[in-house]
N, C-alpha and C positions, 0 to 999 in steps of 0.2 A: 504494500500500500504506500502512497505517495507520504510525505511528511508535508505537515503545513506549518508556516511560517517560520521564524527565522528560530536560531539557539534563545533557551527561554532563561533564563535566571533562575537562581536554586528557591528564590522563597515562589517562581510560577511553577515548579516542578518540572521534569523530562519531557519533553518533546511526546504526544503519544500519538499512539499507529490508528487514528480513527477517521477513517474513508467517510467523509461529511458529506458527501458526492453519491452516497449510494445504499449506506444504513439507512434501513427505515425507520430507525430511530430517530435520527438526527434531520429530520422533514423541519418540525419543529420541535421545540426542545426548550428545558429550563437548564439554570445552571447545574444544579443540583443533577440530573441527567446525567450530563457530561461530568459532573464531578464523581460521582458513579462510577460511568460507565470507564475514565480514566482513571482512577481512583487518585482524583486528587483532592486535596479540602479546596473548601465551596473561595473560596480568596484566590487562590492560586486558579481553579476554574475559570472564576474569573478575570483575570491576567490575562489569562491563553486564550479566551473566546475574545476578548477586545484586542488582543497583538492581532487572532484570526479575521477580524472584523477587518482589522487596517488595511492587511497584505490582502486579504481575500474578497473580491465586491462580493461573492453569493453568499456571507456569512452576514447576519443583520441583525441589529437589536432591538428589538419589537417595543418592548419596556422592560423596566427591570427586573430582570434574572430571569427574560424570555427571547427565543431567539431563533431567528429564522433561516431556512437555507432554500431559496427563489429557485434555486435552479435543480432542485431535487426534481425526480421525476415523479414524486410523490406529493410535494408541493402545491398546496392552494391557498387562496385568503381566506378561504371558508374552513380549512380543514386548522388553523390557527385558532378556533374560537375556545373548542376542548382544554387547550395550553392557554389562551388569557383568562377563562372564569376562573380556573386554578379551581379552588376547596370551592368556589359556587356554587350552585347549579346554574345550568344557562344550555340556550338552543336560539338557532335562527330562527326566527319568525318575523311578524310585521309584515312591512313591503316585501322585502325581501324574501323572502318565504314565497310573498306570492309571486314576483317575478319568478324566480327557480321553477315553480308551478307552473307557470306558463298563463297565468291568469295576469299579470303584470308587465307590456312589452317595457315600460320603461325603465333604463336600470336605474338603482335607486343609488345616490352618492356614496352612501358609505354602506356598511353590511351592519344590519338588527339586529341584536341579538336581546331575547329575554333574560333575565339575571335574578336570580333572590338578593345580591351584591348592591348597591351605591348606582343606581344613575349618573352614570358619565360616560366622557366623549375620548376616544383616542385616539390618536393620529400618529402610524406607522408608516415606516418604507415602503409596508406592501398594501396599504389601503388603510381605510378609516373605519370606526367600528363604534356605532353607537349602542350602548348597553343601559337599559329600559328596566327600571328595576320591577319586580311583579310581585304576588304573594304567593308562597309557596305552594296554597289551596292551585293556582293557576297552573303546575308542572303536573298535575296528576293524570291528566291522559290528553292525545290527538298529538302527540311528538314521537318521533322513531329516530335510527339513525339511519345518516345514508349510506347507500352500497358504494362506497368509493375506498378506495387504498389507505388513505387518513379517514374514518369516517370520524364523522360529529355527528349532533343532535340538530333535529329539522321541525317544525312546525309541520303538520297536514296543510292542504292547503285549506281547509275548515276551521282547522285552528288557529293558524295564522291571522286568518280573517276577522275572527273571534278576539282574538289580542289585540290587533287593529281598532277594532271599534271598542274595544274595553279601557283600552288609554287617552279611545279619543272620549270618555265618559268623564277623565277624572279633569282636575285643575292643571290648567294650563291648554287643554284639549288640542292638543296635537290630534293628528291626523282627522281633525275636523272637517278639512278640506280631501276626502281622496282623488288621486290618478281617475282617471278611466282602468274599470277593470273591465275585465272578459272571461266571468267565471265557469260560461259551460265551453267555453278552448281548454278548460281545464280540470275537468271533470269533475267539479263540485256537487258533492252530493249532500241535498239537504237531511238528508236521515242519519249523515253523521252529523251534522251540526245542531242537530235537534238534541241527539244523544250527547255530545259535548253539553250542553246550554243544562240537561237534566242532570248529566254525573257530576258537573264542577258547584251544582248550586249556591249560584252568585246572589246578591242580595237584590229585595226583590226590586229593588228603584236602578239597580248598575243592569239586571236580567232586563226590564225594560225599557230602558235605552239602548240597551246591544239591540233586544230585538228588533225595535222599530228602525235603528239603523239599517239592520241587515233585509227588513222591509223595504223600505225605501231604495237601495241597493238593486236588489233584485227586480226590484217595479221599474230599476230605468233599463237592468238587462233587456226585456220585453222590445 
């Protein structure tokens, strides 16, 4: 295996033999990861992923003590989400969700993600990722993971919908205003969303405002 970057100093540790080009481990990756997987402590880790970062453009620092490798063949924006919730829990959904779905042609600027975590915004090398904080009761079903090489966690595209219109109920009501969607290009079925709306029992004033939302939605499908 090829060596990266240059002789390291005894407090970054020895030089180690780890092909960041082709483990699938290191798609994405924390420090701790690499501190691991080379066995060195988490300081010295971190030495060698930033001397890596220098010499190396496909090596990237996402935030802190997360870190990316673009030109993995395993690599995606989306496949990143798993690696920033960290101890969260968290899935794509929102717009996003439903662009992926296919009910969405527009792409949305940054990538959605639902979080039990902090509401905030962040902005990486490889995209921007806004994280939507929910209540827990909201992770309990209509999310799976996707069938990709990195998989992560995905909204249905019912669910997704469902979150949509749930955030746009609270303060500040985002997504007040939505895109044009096109939910039968996309095989929206109302008997899951029925069955979401019955299993999450939401209270009864946030249940009828989704509802009516997603009335009204559907009435301009027509």
């Amino acid at each position: 295996m090829e060596r990266h970057g240059g002789s390291c100093s005894r407090a970054s540790g020895p030089i180690v033999k780890l092909d960041l080009l082709t483990s699938s481990a290191f798609a994405v990756f924390t420090t701790r990861d690499y501190a691991l997987a080379a066995d060195l402590s988490l300081t010295a880790a971190s030495h060698q992923l930033s001397r890596l970062q220098r010499g190396n453009r496909s090596i990237v620092r996402l935030t802190r003590g997360v870190w990316a490798n673009p030109s993995h063949p395993q690599f995606s924006p989306l496949a990143c989400v798993p690696v920033l919730v960290g101890s969260e829990q968290g899935y794509i959904s929102f717009l996003s969700a439903l662009h992926l779905s296919g009910a969405l042609s527009q792409i949305p600027a940054s990538i959605q993600v639902a979080t039990t975590g902090h509401t905030r915004k962040l902005r990486t090398p490889v995209g921007a990722y806004d994280f939507l904080q929910m209540k827990p009761a909201m992770f309990l079903a209509g999310v799976r993971w996707s069938e990709t090489p990195r998989p992560f966690r995905i909204a249905t595209i019912e669910k997704a919908l469902l979150d949509t219109l749930y955030v746009a109920t609270r303060k500040g009501r985002r997504f007040a205003k939505l895109p044009e969607l096109r939910l039968e290009d996309a095989s929206f079925d109302s008997r899951n969303w029925y069955a979401l709306m019955k299993h999450l029992e939401l209270p009864s004033q946030i249940a009828t405002a989704i509802q009516n939302g997603y009335t009204s939605l559907v009435a301009r499908q027509k």
